[in-house]
N, C-alpha and C positions, 0 to 999 in steps of 0.2 A: 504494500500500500504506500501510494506517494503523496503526501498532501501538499499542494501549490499554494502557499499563502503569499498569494499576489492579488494586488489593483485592478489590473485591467484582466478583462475576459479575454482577450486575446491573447495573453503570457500564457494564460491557464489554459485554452484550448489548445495552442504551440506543443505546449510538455504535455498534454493529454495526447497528443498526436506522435508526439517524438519519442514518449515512453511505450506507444502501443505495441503490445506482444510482449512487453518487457518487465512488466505488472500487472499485479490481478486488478489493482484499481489506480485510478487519478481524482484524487477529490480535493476541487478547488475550497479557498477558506480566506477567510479576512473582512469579506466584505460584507458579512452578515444577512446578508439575503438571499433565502433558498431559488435555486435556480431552477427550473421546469426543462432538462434539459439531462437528465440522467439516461446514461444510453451503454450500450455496448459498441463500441469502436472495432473495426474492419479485423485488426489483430487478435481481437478476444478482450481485451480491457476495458472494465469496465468506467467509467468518466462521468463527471458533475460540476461544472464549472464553480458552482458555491453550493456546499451541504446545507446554509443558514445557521444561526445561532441558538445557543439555546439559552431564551432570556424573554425577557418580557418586550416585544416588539409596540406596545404602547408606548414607548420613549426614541430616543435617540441612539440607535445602537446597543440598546442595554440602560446607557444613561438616563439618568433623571429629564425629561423631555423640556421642562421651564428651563432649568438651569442652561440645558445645550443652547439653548434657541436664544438666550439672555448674552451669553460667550459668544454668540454670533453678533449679535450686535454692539457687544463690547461696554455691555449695561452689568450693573452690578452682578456677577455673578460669584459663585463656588468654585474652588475645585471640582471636579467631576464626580459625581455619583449615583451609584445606581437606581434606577427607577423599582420600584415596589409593587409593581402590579402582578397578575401573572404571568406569568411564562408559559412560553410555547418549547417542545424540545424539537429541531431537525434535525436531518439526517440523511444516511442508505443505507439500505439493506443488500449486501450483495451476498451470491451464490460460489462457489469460487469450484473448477475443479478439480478434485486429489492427483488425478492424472497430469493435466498440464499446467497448473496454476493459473489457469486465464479463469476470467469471469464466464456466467453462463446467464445470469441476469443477477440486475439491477434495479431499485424502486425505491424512491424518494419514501421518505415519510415525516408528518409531523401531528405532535399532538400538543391539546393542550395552549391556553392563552388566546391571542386573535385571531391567531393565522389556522385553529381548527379546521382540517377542509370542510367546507360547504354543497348539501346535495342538491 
């Protein structure tokens, strides 16, 4: 398993593609937002450009959401600190197999907080 904690979605796709065949997974991280794009790649590897966070997505990346938005405007704020709401957990679930260690699938999942899925 390789995790890419990178910025841009394009680094993260890059090493998802450059590692293919070469790892059971590539699961992109940092940017805190689950990506809708969990797949198995041409080599067998399975890839996620971002898993998301697990945190209360009612704030600012986890942060306390006044505070962040106060630090943007350069108005009295804190230090940074976490927001109290609930939390959501994401993720992948992958399959991997004993024989050739490539993926065989791959499935997002999150529970829990805002981002619950909706039917």
């Amino acid at each position: 398993m390789v995790d890419i904690h990178g910025e841009i979605t394009s680094e993260k796709m890059a090493a998802g593609h450059y590692l293919d065949g070469k790892a059971s997974l590539v699961v992109g991280t940092h940017t805190h937002v689950p990506t809708n794009d969990a797949r198995i790649l041409s080599g067998g590897t399975a890839y996620v450009t971002d898993a998301g966070m697990c945190g209360d997505y009612d704030s600012v990346i986890g942060m306390d959401k006044t505070n962040s938005i106060n630090k943007f405007f350069k108005k009295d704020a804190k230090k940074h600190f976490p927001s109290k709401g609930k939390s959501s957990i994401c993720g992948v679930i992958v399959d991997v197999s004993k024989e050739t260690g490539l993926a065989t699938k791959i499935k997002n999942f999150i529970s829990g907080g805002v981002l619950q899925p909706r039917n």
